[in-house]
MIMI-973783 format. One record per residue: residue in one letter; y, x, z of N, C-alpha, C in turn. Coordinates in pm, whole numbers, padded with zeros to 5 digits, always signed. Layout:
AYXZYXZYXZ...
***
This chain:
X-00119+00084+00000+00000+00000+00000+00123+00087+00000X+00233+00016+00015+00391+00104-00007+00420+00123+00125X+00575+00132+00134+00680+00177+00213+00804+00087+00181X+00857+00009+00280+00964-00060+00315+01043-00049+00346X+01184-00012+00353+01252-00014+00416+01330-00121+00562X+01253-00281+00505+01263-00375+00631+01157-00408+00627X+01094-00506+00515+01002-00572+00543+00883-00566+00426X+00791-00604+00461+00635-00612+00342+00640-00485+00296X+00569-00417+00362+00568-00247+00282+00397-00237+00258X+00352-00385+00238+00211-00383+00132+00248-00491+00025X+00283-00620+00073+00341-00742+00030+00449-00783+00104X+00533-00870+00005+00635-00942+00060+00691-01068-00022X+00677-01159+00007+00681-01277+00029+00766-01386+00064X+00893-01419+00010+01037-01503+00043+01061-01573-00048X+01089-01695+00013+01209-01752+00006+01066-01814-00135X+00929-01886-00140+00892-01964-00196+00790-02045-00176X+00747-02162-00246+00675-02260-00218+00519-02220-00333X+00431-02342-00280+00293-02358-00339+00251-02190-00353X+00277-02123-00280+00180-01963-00339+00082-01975-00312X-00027-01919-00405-00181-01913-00387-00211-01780-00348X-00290-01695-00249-00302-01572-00275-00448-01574-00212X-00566-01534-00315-00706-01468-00264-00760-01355-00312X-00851-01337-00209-00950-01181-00264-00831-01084-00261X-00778-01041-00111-00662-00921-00153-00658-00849-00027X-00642-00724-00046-00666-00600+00040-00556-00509+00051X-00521-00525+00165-00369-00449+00210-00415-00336+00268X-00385-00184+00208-00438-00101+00339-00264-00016+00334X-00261+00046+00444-00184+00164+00489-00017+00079+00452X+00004-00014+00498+00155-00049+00495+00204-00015+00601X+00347+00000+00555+00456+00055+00660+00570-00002+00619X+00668-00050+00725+00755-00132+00743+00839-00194+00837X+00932-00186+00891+00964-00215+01025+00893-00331+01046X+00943-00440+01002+00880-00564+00996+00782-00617+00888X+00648-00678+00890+00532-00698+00853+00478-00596+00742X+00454-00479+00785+00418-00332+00726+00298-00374+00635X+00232-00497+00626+00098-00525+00540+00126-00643+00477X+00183-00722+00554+00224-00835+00456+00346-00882+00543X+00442-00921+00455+00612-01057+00548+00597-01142+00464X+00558-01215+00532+00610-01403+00520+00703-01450+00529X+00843-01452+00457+00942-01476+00503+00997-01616+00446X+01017-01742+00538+01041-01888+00506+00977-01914+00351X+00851-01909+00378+00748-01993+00248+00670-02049+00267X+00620-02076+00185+00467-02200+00237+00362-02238+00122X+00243-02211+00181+00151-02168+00047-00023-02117+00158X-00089-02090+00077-00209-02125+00149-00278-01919+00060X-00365-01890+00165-00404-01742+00135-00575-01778+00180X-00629-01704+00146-00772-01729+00160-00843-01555+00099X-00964-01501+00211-00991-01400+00174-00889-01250+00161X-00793-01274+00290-00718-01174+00258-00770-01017+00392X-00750-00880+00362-00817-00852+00489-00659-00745+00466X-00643-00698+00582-00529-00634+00638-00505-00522+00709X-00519-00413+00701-00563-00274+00750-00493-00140+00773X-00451-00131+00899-00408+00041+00897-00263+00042+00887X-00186-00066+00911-00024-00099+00863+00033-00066+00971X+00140-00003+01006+00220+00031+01109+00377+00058+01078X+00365-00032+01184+00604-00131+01160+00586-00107+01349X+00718-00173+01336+00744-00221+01522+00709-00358+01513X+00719-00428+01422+00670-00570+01441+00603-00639+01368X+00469-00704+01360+00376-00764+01231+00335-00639+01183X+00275-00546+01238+00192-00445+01152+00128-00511+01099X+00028-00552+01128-00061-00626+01009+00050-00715+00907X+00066-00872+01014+00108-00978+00922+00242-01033+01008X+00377-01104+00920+00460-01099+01019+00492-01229+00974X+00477-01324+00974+00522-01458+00972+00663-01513+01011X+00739-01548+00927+00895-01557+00997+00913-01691+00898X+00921-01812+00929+00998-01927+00858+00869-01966+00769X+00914-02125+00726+00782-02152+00686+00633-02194+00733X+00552-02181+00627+00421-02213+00703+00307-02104+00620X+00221-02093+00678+00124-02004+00668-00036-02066+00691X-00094-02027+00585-00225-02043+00626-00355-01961+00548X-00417-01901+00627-00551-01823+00610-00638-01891+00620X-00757-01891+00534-00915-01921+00531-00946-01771+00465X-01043-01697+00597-01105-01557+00602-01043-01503+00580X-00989-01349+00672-00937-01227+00682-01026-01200+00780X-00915-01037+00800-00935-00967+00890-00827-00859+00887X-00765-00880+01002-00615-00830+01024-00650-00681+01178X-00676-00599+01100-00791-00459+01184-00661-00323+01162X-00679-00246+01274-00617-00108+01314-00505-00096+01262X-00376-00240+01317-00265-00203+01259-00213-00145+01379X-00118-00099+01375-00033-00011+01519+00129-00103+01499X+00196-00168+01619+00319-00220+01616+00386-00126+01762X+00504-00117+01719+00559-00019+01808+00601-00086+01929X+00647-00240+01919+00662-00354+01953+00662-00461+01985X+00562-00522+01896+00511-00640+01951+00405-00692+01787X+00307-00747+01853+00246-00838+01717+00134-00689+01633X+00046-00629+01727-00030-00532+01622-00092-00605+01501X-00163-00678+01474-00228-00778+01394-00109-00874+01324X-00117-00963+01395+00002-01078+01386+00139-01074+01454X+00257-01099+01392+00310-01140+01418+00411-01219+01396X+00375-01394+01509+00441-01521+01446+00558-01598+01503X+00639-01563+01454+00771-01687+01457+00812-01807+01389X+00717-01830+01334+00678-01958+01307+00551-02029+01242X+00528-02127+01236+00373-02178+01247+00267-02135+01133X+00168-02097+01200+00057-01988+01089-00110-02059+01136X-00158-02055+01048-00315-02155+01069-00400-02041+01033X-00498-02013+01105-00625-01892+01083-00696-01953+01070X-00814-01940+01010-00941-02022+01033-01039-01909+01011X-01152-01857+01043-01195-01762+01032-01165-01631+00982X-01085-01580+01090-00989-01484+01068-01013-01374+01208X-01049-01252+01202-01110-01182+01293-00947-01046+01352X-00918-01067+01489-00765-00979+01532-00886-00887+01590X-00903-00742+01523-00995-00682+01584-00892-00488+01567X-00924-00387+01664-00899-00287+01667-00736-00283+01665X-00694-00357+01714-00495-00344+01669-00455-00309+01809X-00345-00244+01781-00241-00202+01922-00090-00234+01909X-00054-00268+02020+00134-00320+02023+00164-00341+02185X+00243-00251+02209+00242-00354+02363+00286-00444+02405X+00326-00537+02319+00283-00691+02352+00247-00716+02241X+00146-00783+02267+00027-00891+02156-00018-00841+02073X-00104-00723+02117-00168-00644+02045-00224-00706+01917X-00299-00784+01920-00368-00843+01832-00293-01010+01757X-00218-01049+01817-00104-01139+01784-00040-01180+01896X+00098-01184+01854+00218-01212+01889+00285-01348+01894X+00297-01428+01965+00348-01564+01925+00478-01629+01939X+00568-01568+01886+00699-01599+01936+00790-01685+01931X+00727-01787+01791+00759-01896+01810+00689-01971+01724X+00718-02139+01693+00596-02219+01655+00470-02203+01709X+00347-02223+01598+00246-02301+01672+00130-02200+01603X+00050-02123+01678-00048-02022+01646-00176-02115+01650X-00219-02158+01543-00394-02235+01538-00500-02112+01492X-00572-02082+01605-00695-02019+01604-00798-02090+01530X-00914-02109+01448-01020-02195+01407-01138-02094+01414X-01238-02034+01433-01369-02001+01443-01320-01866+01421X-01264-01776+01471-01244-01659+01424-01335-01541+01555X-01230-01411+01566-01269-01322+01646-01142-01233+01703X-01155-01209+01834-01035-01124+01889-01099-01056+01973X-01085-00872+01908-01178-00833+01995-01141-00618+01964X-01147-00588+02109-01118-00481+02074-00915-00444+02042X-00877-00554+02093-00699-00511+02085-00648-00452+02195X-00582-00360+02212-00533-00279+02326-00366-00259+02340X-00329-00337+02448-00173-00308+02465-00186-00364+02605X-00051-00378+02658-00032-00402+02805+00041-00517+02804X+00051-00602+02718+00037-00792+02760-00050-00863+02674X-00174-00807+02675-00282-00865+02628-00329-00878+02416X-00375-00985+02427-00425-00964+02301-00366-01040+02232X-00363-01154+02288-00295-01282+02217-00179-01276+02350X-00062-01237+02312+00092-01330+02374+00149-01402+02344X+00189-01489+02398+00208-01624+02404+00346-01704+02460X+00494-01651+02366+00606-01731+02385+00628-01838+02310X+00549-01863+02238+00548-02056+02159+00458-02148+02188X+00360-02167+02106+00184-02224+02134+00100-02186+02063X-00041-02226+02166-00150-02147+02086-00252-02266+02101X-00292-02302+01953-00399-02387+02004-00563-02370+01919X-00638-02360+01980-00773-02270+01916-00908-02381+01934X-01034-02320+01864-01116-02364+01921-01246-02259+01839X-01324-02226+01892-01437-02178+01855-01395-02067+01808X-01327-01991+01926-01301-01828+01908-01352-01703+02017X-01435-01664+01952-01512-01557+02009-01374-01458+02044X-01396-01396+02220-01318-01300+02257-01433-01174+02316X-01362-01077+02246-01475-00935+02318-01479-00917+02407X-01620-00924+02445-01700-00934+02612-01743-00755+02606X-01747-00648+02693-01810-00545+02739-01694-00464+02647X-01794-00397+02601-01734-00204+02495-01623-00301+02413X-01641-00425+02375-01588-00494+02282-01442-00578+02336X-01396-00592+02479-01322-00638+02505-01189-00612+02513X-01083-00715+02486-00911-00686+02487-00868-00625+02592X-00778-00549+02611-00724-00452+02706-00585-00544+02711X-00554-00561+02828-00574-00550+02937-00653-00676+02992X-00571-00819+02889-00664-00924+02898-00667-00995+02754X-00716-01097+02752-00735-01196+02590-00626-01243+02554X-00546-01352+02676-00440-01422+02706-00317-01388+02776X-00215-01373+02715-00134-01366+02792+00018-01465+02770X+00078-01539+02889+00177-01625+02849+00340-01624+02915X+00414-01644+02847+00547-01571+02922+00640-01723+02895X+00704-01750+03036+00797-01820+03048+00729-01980+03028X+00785-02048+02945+00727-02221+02903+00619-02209+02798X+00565-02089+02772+00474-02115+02627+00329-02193+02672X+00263-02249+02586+00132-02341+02585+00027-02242+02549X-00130-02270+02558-00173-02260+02510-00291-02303+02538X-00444-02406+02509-00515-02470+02470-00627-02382+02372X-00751-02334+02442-00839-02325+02361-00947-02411+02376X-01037-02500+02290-01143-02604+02286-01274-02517+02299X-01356-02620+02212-01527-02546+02216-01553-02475+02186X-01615-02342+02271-01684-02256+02227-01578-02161+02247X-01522-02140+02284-01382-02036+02328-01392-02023+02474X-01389-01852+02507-01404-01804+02687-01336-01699+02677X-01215-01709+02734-01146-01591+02781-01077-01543+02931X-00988-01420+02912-00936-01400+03042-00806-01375+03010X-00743-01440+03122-00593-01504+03097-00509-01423+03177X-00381-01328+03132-00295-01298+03227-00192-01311+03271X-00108-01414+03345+00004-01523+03348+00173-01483+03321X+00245-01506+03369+00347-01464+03270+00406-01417+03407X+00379-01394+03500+00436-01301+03616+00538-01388+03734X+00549-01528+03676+00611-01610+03723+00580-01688+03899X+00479-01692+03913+00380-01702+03994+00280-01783+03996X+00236-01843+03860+00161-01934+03810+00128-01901+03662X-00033-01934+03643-00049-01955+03506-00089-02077+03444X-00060-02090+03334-00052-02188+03297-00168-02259+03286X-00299-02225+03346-00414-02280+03330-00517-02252+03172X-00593-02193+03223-00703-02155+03188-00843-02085+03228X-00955-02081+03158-01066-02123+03257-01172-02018+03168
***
């Protein structure tokens, strides 16, 4: 992939509607913001995309800003964010559906970032992300179901979950994680 000076220094992506994008392989982007792919206010549907090795301060992997977003199969693996969002990162609403946040680092939300709108997990994997507010952070909402989180050699550092201030988040069947609260003196519940 390329080199950016702001944003998409693999792909980049503004300011359009109906995009189709499958079967596509981002490796080695760099970029302040979404170093593998930026989403910037569009809306359009991606399928089969995998995401690799990208390093920005924010959205190494994927950086979602305006708009809507949606994946069927990736894998968003060993991006580095200096900042926030190693894998993902979303400020506004993005749909995964078998989509695996595996090997990424950021210290916050190693593996995705949620900073605003609505983060939908669907059957994916989060596993192996390492930063110091977890894997998934959580300042908008998160709502999931049937997402495997890494148990043993395989697990998120420091925890799976983490949530700051009023953010939500809701995982359904087949989803078990460990939650680390937003320092407030309560978490928001989870099990």
């Amino acid at each position: 992939a390329g080199v950016a000076s702001l944003r998409g220094g693999g792909v980049a992506v503004r300011d359009a509607s109906g995009v189709t994008i499958s079967d596509l392989l981002v490796l080695d982007g760099r970029a302040p913001l979404g170093a593998g792919v930026a989403w910037t206010n569009s809306a359009g549907s991606l399928s089969d995309l995998i995401v690799r090795r990208g390093i920005g301060e924010e959205g190494a992997g994927v950086l979602v800003d305006g708009g809507s977003f949606a994946l069927q199969d990736g894998v968003f693996g060993e991006n580095a964010a200096s900042v926030a969002g190693g894998g993902l990162s979303a400020r506004s609403d993005a749909a995964l559906v078998d989509v695996d946040l595996l090997d990424n680092t950021a210290p916050v939300g190693a593996g995705a970032h949620v900073g605003g709108g609505t983060l939908s997990l669907t059957d994916g994997a989060v596993w192996r992300n390492a930063g110091s507010a977890g894997a998934i952070h959580v300042v908008g909402s998160v709502v999931g179901s049937g997402v495997w989180f890494g148990e043993g050699g395989d697990a998120n550092l420091p925890a799976d979950v983490t949530a700051q201030g009023g953010a939500s988040y809701v995982f359904g069947a087949g989803s078990d994680f460990v939650c680390g609260g937003d320092g407030s003196g309560g978490d928001p519940g989870c099990h």
